[in-house]
MARMI-62194 format. One line per field, with one value per residue (C-alpha): x, y, z. Coordinates in nm, 4 decimals. Layout:
MARMI-62194
u	X_...
v	Y_...
w	Z_...
//
This chain:
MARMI-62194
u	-2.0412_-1.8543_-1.7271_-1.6144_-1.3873_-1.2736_-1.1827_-1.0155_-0.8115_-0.7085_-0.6208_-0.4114_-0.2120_-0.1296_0.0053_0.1950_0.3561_0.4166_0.6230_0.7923_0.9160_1.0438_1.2293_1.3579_1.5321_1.8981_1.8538_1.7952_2.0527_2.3390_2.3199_2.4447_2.6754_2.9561_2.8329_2.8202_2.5412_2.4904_2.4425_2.2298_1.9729_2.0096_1.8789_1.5886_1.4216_1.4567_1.2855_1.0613_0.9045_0.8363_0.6730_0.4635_0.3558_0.2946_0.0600_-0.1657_-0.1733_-0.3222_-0.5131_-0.6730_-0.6478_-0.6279_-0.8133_-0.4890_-0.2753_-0.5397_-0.4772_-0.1371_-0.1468_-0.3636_-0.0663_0.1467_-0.0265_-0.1848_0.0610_0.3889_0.6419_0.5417_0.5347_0.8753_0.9708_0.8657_1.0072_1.3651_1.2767_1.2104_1.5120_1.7412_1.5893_1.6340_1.9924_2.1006_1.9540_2.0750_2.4290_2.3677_2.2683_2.6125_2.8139_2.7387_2.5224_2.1759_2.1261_2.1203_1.8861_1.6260_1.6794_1.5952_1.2877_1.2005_1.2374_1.0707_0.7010_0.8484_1.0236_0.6651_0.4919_0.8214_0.7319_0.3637_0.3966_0.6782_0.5244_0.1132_0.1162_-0.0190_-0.0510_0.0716_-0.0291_0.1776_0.2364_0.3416_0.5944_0.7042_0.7618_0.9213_1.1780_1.2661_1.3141_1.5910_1.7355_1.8435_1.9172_2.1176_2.3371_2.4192_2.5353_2.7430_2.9514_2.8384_2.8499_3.2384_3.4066_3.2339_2.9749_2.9752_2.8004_3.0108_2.7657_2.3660_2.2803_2.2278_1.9312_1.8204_1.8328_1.5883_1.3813_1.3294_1.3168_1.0494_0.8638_0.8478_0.7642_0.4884_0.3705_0.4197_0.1947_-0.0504_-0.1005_-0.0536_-0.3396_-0.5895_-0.5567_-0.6611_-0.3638_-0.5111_-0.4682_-0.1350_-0.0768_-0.1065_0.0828_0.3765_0.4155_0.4188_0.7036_0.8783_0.8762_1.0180_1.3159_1.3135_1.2921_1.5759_1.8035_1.7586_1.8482_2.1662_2.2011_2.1857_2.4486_2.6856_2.6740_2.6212_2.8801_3.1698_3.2352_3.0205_2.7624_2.4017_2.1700_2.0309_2.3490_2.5664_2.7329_3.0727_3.2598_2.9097_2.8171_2.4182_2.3300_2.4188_2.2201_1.9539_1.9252_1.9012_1.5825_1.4013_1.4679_1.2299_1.0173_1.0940_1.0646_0.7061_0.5011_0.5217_0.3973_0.1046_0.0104_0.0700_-0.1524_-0.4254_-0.3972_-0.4448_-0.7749_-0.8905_-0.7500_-0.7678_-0.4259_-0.3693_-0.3321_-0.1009_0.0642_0.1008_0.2268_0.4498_0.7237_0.7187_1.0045_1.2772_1.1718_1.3315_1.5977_1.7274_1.6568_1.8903_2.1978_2.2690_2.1619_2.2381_2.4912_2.6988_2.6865_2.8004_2.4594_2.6979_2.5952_2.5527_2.3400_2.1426_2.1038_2.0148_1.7406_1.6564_1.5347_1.3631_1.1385_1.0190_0.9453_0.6840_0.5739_0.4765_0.3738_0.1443_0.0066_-0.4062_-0.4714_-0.8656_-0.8867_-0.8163_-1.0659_-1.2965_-1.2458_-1.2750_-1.6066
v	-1.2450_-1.3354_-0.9507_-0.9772_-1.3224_-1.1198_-0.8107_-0.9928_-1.2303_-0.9538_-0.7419_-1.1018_-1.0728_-0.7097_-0.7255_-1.0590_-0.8620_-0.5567_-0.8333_-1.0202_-0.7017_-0.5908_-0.9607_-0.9120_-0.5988_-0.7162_-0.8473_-0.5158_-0.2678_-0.5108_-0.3966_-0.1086_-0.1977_-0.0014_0.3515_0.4966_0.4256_0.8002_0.8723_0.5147_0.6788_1.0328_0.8886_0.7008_1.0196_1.1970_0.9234_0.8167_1.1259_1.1686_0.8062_0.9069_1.2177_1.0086_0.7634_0.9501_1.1776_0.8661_0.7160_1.0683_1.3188_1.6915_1.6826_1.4752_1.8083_1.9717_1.7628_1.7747_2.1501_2.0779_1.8148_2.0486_2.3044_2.0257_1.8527_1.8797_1.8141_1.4737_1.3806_1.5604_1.2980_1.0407_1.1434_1.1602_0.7880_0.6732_0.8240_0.6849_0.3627_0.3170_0.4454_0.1776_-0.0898_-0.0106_-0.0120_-0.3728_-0.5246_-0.3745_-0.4404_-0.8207_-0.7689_-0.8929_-1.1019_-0.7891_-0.6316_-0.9432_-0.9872_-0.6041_-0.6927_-1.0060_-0.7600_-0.4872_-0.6380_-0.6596_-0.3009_-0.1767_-0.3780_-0.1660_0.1737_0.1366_0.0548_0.2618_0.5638_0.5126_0.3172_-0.0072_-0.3087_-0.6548_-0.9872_-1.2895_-1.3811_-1.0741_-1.0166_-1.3532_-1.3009_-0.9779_-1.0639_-1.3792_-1.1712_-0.9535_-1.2022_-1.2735_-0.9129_-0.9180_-1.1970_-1.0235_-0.7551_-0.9572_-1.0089_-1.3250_-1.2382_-1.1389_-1.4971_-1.6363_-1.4355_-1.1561_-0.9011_-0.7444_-0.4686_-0.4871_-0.1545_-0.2243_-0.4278_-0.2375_0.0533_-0.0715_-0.2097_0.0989_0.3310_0.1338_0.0894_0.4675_0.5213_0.2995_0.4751_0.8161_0.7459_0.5699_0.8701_1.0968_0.9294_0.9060_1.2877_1.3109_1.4357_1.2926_0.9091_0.6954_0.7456_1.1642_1.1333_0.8830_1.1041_1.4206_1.2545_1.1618_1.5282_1.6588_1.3986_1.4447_1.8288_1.9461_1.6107_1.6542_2.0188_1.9034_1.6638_1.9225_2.1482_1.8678_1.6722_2.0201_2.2146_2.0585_1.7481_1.8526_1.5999_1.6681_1.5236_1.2254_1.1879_0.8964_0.9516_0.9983_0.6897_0.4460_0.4843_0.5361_0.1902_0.3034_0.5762_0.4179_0.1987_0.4960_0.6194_0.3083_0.2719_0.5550_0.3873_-0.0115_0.1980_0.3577_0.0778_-0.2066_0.0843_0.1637_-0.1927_-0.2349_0.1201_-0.0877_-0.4293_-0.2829_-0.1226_-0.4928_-0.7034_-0.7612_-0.6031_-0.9765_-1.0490_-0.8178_-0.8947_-1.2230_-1.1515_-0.9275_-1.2103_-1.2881_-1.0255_-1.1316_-1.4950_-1.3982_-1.1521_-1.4671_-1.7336_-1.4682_-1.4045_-1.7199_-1.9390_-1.6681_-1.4095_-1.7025_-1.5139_-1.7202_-1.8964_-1.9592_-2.0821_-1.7281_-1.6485_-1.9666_-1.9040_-1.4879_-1.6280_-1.9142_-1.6425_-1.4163_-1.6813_-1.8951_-1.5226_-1.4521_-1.8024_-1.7055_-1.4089_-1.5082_-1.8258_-1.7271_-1.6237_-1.6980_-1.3032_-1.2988_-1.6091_-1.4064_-1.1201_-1.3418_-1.4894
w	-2.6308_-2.9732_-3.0290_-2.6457_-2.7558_-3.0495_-2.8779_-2.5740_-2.8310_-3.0422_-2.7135_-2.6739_-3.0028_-2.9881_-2.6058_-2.7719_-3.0338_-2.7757_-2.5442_-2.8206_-3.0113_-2.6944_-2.5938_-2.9165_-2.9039_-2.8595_-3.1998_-3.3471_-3.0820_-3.1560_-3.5433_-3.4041_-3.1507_-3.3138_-3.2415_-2.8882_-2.6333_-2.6192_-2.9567_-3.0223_-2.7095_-2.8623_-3.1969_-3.0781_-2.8911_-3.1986_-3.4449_-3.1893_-3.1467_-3.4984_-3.5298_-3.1969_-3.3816_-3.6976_-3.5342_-3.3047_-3.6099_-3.8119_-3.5122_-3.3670_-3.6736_-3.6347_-3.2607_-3.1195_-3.1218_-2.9486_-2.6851_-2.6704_-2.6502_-2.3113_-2.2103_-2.2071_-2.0116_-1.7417_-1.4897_-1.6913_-1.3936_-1.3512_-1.7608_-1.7771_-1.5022_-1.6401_-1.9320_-1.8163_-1.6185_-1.9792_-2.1359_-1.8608_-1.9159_-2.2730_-2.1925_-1.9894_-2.0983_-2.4586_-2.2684_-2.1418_-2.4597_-2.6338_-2.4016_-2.3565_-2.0441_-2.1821_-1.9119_-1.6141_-1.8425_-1.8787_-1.4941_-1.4310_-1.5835_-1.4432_-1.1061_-1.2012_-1.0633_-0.7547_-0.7252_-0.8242_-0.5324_-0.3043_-0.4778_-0.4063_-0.0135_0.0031_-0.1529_-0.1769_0.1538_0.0157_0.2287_0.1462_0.2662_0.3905_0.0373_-0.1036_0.1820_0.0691_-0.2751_-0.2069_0.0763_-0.1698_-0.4893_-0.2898_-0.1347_-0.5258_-0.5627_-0.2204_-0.2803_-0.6684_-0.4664_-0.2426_-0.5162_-0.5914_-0.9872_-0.9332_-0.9359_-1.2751_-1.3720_-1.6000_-1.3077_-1.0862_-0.9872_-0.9541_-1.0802_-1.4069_-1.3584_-1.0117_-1.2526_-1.5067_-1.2656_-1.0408_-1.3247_-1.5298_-1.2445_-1.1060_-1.4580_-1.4519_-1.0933_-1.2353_-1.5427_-1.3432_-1.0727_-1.4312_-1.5862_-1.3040_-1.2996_-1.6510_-1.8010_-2.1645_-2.2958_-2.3088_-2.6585_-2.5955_-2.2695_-2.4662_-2.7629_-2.5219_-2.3087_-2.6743_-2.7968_-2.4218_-2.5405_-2.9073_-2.9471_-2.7252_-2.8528_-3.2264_-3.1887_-3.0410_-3.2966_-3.5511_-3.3841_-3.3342_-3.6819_-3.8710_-3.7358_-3.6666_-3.8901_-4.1625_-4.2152_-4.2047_-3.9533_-4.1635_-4.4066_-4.3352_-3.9912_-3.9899_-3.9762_-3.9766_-4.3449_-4.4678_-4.3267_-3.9992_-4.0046_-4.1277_-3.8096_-3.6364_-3.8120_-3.7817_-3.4122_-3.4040_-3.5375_-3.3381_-2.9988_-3.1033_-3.2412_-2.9949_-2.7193_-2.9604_-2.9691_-2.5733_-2.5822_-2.7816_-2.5853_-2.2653_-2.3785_-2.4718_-2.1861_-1.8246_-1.6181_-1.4820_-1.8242_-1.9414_-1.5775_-1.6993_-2.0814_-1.9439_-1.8786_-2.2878_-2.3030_-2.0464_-2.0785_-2.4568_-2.3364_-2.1154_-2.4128_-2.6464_-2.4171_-2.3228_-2.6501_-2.8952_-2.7822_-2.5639_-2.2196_-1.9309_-1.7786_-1.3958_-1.1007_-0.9084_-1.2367_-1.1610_-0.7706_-0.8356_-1.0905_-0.8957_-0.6275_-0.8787_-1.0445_-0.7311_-0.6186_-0.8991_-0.8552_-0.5512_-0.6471_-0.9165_-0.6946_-0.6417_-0.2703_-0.1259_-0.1902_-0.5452_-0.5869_-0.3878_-0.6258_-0.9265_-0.8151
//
């Protein structure tokens, strides 16, 4: 019983420091909001693939790249999927954060539970009950009125796809993985560093052609114009984007999914908190309504029906 309450509250403190690391990215991407979205993205494959090899190197030893050598002949259309899903992701929502668009991002992922609940009745034919139709028709009613326009007049949105975008691509991401895993297609950690090399590998070549060849400067010397700091940044965005998933790796081992489903929030709840209190971004009234829509949704999403008390008993 007492290494269960020690397992479960240390499953609690990694999936804490998973959520808050991630709420708190816009602290570390706006360091480096003077080179190009592109190049920030193309960067983070690269480092991140090293820092995935580094730690399941550490965690699994030798055997690990065994495994990976069976990834990558077992199902690899759907890991290079989610692989580009990933990629795209991190793309975007980089984009957001330096471009003074925090706020879409933390409200892609205060939507993404709900696009996930659309992918699986769309695609695996799930049912939902009266509350989940709720919830759902509620949360895009937000999402409909942002695309109204209603961002246009004093908002700083003037088009939803940013966080439709990180939303739908997290959350096809999350069903890929999911159908991935249940057909054995070895552990998250394997799967993650698999999907990081199918980034990293063909990027940093690239890289090398492009900062070797025709300005001169190596791949880790100071980039032209940014100066070593810069580059720097770069490297250790490898390794920002790979440990918070090892820890979310690790917490979900420990903890039940309705409480990571319920942690999950730690990192827009922050996102929001930093646009508006931090970076200044305009908190308006079509904000407040679009929100306003979101959150009573996964109130009522989150409310206990008589079948999850059933289930709990």
């Amino acid at each position: 019983m007492l290494l269960r309450l020690v397992k479960s509250h240390l499953g609690v403190a990694l999936a804490v420091g998973a959520y808050g690391t991630w709420g708190l990215f816009p602290f570390f991407w706006k360091q480096l909001a003077n080179v190009h979205p592109y190049k920030i993205v193309a960067h983070r494959m690269v480092w991140a693939a090293l820092f995935f090899v580094l730690i399941l190197r550490l965690k699994n030893g030798p055997a690990a790249f065994r495994r990976l050598g069976a990834l990558m002949r077992r199902h690899p259309l759907q890991l290079f999927l989610s692989a580009l899903l990933i990629g795209s992701n991190w793309l975007v929502y980089i984009y957001s954060v330096n471009t003074g668009r925090i706020l879409d991002a933390s409200l892609g992922y205060f939507i993404n539970p709900m696009m996930t609940i659309l992918l699986g009745v769309v695609i695996l034919g799930e049912k939902l009950s009266r509350q989940q139709i709720a919830a759902v028709t509620l949360a895009f009613t937000g999402v409909l009125y942002m695309a109204s326009g209603g961002f246009g007049a004093g908002g700083t949105m003037t088009s939803p796809w940013i966080p439709l975008w990180l939303a739908f691509s997290f959350a096809l991401y999350g069903l890929i993985r999911k159908k991935c895993d249940a057909g054995h297609c070895g552990g998250p950690l394997e799967a993650s560093t698999f999907e990081a090399l199918l980034l990293g590998v063909p990027v940093a070549i690239g890289l090398v052609v492009y900062e070797s060849g025709g300005n001169g400067t190596g791949f880790v010397s100071p980039l032209p114009d940014f100066g070593a700091s810069t580059t720097w940044l770069l490297v250790v965005g490898g390794a920002v984007t790979a440990i918070p998933l090892w820890l979310f790796v690790e917490a979900s081992k420990r903890v039940t999914l309705s409480t990571l489903g319920f942690l999950q929030y730690i990192s827009p709840s922050l996102q929001f908190l930093l646009a508006v209190a931090v970076y200044g971004e305009q908190f308006t009234r079509a904000h407040a309504i679009t929100f306003g829509c979101i959150w009573a949704a996964l109130g009522l999403f989150m409310w206990p029906t008589d079948r999850y008390r059933r289930f709990q008993r």
